[in-house]
C-alpha positions in Angstrom: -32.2 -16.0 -13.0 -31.0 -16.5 -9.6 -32.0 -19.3 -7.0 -33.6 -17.7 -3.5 -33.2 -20.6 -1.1 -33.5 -19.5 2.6 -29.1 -21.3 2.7 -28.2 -19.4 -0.6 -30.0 -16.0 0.9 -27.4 -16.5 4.1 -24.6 -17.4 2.2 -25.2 -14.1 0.2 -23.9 -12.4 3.0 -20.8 -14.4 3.3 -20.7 -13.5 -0.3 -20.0 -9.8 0.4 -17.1 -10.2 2.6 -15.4 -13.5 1.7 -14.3 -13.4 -2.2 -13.0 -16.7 -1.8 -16.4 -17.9 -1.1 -18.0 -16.4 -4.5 -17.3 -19.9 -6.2 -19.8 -22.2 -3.8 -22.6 -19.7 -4.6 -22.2 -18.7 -8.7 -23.4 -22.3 -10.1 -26.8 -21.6 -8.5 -27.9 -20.0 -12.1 -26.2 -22.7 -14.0 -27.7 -25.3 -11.6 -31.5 -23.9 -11.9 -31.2 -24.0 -15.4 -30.0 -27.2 -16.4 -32.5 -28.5 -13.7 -34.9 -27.2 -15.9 -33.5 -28.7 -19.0 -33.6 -32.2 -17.2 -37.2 -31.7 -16.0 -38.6 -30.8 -19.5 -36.5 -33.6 -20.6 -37.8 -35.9 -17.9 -41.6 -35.2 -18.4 -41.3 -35.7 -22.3 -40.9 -39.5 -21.5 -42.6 -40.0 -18.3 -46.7 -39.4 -17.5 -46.6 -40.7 -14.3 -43.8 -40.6 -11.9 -42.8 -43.3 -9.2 -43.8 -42.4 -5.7 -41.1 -44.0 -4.2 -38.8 -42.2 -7.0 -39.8 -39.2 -5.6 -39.4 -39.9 -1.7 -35.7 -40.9 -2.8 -35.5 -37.5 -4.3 -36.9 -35.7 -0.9 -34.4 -37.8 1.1 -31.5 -37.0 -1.7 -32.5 -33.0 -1.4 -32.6 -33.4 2.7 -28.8 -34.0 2.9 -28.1 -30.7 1.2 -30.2 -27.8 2.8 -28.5 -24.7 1.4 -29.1 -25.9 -1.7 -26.8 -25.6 -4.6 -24.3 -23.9 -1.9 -24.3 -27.2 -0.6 -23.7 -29.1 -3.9 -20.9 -26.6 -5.4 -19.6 -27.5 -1.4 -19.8 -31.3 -2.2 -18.2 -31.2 -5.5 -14.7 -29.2 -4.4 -14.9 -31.9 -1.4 -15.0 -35.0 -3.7 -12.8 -33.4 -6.3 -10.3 -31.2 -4.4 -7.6 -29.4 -6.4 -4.3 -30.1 -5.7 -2.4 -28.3 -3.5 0.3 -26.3 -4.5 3.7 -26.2 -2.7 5.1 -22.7 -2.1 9.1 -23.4 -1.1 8.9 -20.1 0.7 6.5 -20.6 3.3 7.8 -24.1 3.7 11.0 -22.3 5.0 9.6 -19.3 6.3 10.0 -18.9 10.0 8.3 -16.3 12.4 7.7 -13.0 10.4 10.7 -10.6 10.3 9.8 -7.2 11.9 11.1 -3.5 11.6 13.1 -3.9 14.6 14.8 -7.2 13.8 15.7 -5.7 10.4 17.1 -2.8 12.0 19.2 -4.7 14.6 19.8 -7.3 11.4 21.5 -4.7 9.2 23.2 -2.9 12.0 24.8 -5.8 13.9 26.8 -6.9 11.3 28.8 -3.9 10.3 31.2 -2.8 12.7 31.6 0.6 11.1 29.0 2.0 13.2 30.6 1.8 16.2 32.2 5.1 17.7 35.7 4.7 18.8 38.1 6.4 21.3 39.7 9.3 20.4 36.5 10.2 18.0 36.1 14.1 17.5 32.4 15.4 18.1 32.2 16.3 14.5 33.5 12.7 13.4 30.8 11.4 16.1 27.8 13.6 14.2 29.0 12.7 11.1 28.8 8.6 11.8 25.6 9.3 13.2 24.5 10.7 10.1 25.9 8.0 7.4 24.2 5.2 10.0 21.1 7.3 10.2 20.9 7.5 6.7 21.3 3.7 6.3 18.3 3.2 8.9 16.1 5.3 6.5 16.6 2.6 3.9 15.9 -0.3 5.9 13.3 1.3 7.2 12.0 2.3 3.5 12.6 -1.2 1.8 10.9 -2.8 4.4 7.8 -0.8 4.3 7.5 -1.5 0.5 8.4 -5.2 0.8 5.9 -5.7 3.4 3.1 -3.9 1.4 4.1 -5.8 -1.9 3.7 -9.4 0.1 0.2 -7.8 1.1 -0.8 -6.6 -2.3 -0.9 -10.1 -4.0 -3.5 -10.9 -1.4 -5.9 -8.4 -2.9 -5.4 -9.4 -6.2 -5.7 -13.2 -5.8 -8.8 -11.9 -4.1 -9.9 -10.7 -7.3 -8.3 -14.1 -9.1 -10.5 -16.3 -7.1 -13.8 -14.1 -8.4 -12.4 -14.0 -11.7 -12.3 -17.8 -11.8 -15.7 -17.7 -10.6 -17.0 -15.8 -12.8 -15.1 -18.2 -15.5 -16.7 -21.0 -14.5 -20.2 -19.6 -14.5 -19.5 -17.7 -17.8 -18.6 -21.2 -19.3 -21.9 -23.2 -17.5 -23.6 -20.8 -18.9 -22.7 -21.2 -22.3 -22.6 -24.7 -21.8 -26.3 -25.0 -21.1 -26.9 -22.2 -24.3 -28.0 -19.7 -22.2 -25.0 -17.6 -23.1 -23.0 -16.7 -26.4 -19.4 -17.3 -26.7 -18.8 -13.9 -27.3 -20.3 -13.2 -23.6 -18.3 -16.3 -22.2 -15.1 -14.2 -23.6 -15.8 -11.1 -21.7 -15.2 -13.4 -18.8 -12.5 -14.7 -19.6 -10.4 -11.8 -20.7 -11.4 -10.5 -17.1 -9.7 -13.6 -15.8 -6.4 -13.2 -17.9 -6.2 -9.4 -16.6 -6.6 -11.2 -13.1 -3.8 -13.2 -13.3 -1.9 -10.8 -15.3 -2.2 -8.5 -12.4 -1.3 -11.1 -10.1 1.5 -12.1 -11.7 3.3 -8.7 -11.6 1.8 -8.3 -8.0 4.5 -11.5 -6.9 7.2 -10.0 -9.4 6.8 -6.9 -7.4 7.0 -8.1 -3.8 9.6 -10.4 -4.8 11.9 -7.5 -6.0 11.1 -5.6 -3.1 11.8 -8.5 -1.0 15.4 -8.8 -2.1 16.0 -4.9 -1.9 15.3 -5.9 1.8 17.5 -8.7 1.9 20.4 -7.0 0.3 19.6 -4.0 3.2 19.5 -6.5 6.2 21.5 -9.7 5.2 21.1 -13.5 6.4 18.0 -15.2 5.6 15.3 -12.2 4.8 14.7 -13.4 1.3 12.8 -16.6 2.3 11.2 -15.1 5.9 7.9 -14.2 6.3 6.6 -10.5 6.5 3.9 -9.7 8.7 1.2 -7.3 7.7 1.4 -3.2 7.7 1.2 -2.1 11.5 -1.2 0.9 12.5 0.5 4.0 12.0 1.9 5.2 15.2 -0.2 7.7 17.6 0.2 11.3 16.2 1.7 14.1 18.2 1.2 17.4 16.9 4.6 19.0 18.4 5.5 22.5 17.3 6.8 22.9 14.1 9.6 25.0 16.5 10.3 22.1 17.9 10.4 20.0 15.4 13.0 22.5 13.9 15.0 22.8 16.7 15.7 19.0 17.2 16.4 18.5 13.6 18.9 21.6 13.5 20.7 20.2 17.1 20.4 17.0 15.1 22.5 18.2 11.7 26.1 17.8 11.8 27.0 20.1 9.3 24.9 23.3 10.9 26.7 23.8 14.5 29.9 23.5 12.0 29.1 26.4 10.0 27.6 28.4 12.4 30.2 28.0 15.3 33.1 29.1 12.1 30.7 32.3 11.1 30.7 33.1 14.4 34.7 33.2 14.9 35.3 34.7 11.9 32.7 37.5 12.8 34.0 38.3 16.0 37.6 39.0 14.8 36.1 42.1 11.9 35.9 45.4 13.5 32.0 46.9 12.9 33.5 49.4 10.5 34.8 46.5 8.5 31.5 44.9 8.4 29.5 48.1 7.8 32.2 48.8 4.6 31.3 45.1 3.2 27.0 45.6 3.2 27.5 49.0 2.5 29.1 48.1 -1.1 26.3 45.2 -1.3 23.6 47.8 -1.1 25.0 50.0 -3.5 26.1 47.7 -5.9 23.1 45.4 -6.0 20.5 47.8 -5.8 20.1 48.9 -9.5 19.6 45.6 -10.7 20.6 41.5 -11.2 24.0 41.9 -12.9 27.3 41.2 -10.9 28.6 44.1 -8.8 31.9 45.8 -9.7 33.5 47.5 -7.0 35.5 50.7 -7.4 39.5 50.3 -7.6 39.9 52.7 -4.8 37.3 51.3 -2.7 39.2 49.7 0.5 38.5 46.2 0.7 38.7 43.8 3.9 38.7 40.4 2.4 38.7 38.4 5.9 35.7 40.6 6.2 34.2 39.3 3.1 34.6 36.2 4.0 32.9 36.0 7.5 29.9 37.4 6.1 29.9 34.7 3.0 30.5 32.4 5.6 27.3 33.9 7.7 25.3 33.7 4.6 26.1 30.1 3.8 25.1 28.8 7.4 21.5 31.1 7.8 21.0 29.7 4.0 21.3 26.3 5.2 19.3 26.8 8.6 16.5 27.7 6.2 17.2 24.7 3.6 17.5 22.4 7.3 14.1 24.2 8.6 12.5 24.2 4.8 12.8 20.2 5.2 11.4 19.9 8.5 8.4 21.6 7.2 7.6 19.9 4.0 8.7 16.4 5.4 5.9 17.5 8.5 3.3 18.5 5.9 3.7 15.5 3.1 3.4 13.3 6.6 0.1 14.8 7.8 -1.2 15.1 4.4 -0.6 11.2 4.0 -1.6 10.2 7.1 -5.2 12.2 6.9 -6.1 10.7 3.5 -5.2 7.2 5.0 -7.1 7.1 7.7 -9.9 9.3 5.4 -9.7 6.2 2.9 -10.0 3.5 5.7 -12.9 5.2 7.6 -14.8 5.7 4.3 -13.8 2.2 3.1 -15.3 0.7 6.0 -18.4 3.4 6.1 -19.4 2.4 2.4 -18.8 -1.3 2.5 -21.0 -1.8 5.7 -23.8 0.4 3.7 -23.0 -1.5 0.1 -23.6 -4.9 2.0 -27.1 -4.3 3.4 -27.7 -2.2 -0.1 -26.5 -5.5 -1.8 -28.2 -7.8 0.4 -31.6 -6.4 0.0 -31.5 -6.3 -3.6 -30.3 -9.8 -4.2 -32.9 -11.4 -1.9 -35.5 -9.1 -3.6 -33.8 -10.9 -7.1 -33.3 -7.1 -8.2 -29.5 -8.0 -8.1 -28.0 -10.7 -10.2 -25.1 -13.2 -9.9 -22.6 -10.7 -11.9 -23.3 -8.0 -9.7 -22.3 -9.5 -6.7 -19.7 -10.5 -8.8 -18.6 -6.7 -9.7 -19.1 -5.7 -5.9 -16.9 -7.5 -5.0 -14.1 -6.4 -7.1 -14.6 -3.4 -6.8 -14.5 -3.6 -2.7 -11.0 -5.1 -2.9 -9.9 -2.6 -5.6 -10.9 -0.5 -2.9 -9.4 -1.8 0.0 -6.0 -2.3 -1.9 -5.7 1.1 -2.7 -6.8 2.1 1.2 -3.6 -0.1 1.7 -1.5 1.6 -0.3 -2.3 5.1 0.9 -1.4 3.3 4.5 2.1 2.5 2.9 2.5 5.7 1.7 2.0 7.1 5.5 4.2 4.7 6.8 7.0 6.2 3.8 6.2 9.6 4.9 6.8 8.8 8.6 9.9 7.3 8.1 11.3 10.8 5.9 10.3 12.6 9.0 12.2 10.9 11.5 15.5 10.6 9.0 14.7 14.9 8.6 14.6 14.8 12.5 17.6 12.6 12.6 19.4 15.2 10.8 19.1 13.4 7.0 18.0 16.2 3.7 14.4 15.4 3.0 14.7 13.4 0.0 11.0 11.7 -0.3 8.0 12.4 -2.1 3.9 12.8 -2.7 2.7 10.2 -4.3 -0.9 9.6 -3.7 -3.5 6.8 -4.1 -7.2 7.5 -4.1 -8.8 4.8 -2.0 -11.6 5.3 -3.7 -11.5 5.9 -7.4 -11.1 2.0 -8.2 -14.5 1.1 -10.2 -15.1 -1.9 -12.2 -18.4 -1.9 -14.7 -20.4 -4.2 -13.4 -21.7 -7.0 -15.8 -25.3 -7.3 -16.5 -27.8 -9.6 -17.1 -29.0 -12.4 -14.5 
């Protein structure tokens, strides 16, 4: 049964969008029925009722005009939990950005710094090592920061969890519901705080992995939220290409010594060398055995291996810049797919939601599973966001002149369902 005052109607709406607000509104069942207990108790000893009893009542009922809202409201007031230090935002000062890691974990190490007398080669190759350090300051804080954001989603689904709790155990209370039913609840409200639990152990591991990256104080700062992801510029995969092969220090090596080496073989030399790969690789996979009289040019040999290994690692260098480009396009779309269509179904599910419940065709445990499931579904738009984020930061490092080393992992942002409970 569900109470349809004009205060609990609007506060419905509040309902959809503010979890933490699900606990001023769930007593309303609770509430109606033990009113109704105390009323059949009440006329079993009374005929006739006071007048004046019943003007106090009116003027009792005029102090609260959303109802039971206003009641659930008046009890947290006059019995207030108590609060609960957390040492780390005591000490927490302004949150720590990407940029102040960066400049954090780089200040403090002076073997970044390119001296006199460095040869170009020894300048691309600290490039590369500090490069490669950025990438993992860049990585760990990207996770930390959308760890600290994940416990926000599921204390989210804590506070309805306690909610429904409470309820669950008015309700059984009053003997409208069994204990069996009452335990459904609760084991929804152990899985909560299981999965908070492991939401802090996470962020807290991924919070020192920062700190051990940037140094000084990170472990007790605060992290600010996941930033948009940065405007996209659809550049040329040529481009692209070219920037990260100027950009790898090995490549220009290789290539510059396959040059030299080519232009001191005559073209008869060269011509001798793939003329025995053709012959002697053509009838199958085995290893070629070349005729002892065959006249051999073993600087020749070796200029063309030497070719061979640079064009085979312009292709693994151009092979990255591809796949680090797709796995970031890939991510980015089904981000931005997940936060649209987040946003498209919620606005729809709360007018949906909102309709049935004033038309009492929606119970208390409904709203209840609506709401879970929304912040299911918002955490996992949040973690396809993070996993943009992890893709962008592969593509610069590939840019930088760093091997791809990252990976696909997706997260639907929409395959997070919770069975709602029934009854009223």
């Amino acid at each position: 049964m569900l109470f349809h005052s004009t205060g609990t109607r609007e506060h419905a709406r509040g309902l959809l969008c503010k979890p933490a607000a699900l606990c001023l509104a769930l007593a309303a069942c609770v509430t109606v029925t033990q009113a109704q207990a105390q009323a059949a108790h009440h006329s079993a000893h009374t005929t006739v009722a006071n007048p004046s009893s019943w003007t106090d009542a009116n003027d009792n009922v005029g102090q609260f005009p959303q109802g039971h809202i206003d009641l659930l409201r008046w009890e947290k007031k006059n019995h207030p939990a108590l609060p609960v230090a957390n040492p780390k935002e005591a000490l927490a000062g302004e949150p720590l950005s990407l940029d102040q890691a960066l400049r954090q974990a780089l200040q403090s190490q002076p073997r970044w710094l390119v001296r006199a007398g460095m040869s170009a080669t020894d300048k691309a190759q600290l490039n590369t090592s500090r490069q490669a350090q950025v990438l993992q300051v860049k990585r760990a804080w990207t996770e930390a920061v959308a760890a600290h954001q994940s416990i926000h989603f599921n204390r989210q689904i804590l506070e309805a969890a306690e909610a429904g709790t409470e309820l669950a155990e008015r309700m059984a209370r009053t003997g409208n519901w069994s204990r069996a039913r009452q335990m459904q609840e609760e084991l929804l409200l152990w899985d909560a705080r299981t999965q908070v639990q492991s939401a802090e152990l996470k962020a807290l591991q991924t919070q020192l992995t920062l700190w051990q990256k940037v140094g000084g104080q990170s472990d007790l700062a605060k992290l600010p939220e996941l930033p948009d992801l940065p405007a996209l510029d659809l550049q040329p995969l040529a481009t692209l290409e070219a920037q990260a092969l100027a950009a790898h220090w090995e490549w220009p090596v290789a290539q510059a010594d396959a040059r030299r080496q080519l232009q001191g073989q005559t073209a008869s030399s060269l011509a001798l060398v793939r003329q025995a790969l053709a012959q002697h690789t053509s009838t199958g996979l085995a290893a070629a055995t070349l005729p002892a009289n065959l006249p051999w040019n073993h600087a020749a040999e070796n200029a063309l291996q030497t070719q061979a290994d640079a064009d085979a690692m312009q292709r693994q260098i151009r092979a990255d810049v591809r796949i680090a480009h797709a796995v970031y396009l890939s991510a980015r779309a089904q981000a931005e797919q997940s936060q649209n269509e987040v946003q498209r179904l919620h606005t729809a599910l709360q007018q949906e939601s909102l309709l049935r419940y004033n038309g009492m065709l929606q119970s208390t445990w409904d709203l209840l599973a609506s709401a879970r499931q929304r912040i299911l579904s918002e955490d996992a738009a949040h973690q396809a966001k993070r996993q943009a984020w992890l893709a962008w930061h592969d593509l610069q490092a590939v840019l930088s002149g760093l091997p791809y080393s990252g990976g696909m992992n997706t997260a639907s942002g929409t395959s997070a369902t919770t069975a709602p409970a029934q009854g009223h």
